[in-house]
C-alpha angles and dihedrals in degrees: 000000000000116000129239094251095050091050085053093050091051090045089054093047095041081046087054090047097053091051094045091055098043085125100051109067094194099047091045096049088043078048096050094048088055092056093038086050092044088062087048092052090042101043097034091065103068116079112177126166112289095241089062128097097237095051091062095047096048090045089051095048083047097057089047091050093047086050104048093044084052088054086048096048096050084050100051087049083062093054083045098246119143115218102215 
C-alpha cells in the first residue's frame, strides 16, 4: 500500500518533471502518463464498502484518473509511443 506521503512526493517530482520537458512533446507527454498512472495506482488500491463515503470519493478519483491516463494514452499513439 503506498502511503499518502510517498504518493505526494511522486506527484511533486513527476510535477517537476512535467515542467522541466515542456519542450520536448514526446518527454512531457511520457511525463504526464506517469503522473496520470501514478492516481490510478494510488486510488485504485482502497476498496471500502460501497455505502461509505470513501468509497465514494476513491471510486470517484479513480474514474478521473482512468480517464485522464486514457486521454494520455490516445495522445502519446499519436506521437507513436507504445505503452508497453
Amino acid at each position: 500500500m503506498m502511503l499518502y506521503d510517498l504518493y505526494q512526493e511522486k506527484c511533486l517530482q513527476l510535477i517537476d518533471r512535467i515542467k522541466k520537458s515542456k519542450s520536448d512533446k514526446k518527454a512531457y507527454t511520457q511525463a504526464c502518463y506517469d503522473l496520470a498512472d501514478l492516481k490510478v495506482t494510488y486510488y485504485g488500491q482502497f476498496h471500502y464498502p460501497e455505502c461509505s463515503k470513501l468509497a465514494k470519493f476513491y471510486d470517484a478519483q479513480l474514474g478521473f484518473a482512468l480517464r485522464e491516463r486514457a486521454e494520455i494514452v490516445d495522445k502519446l499513439h499519436d506521437l507513436g509511443i507504445e505503452i508497453a
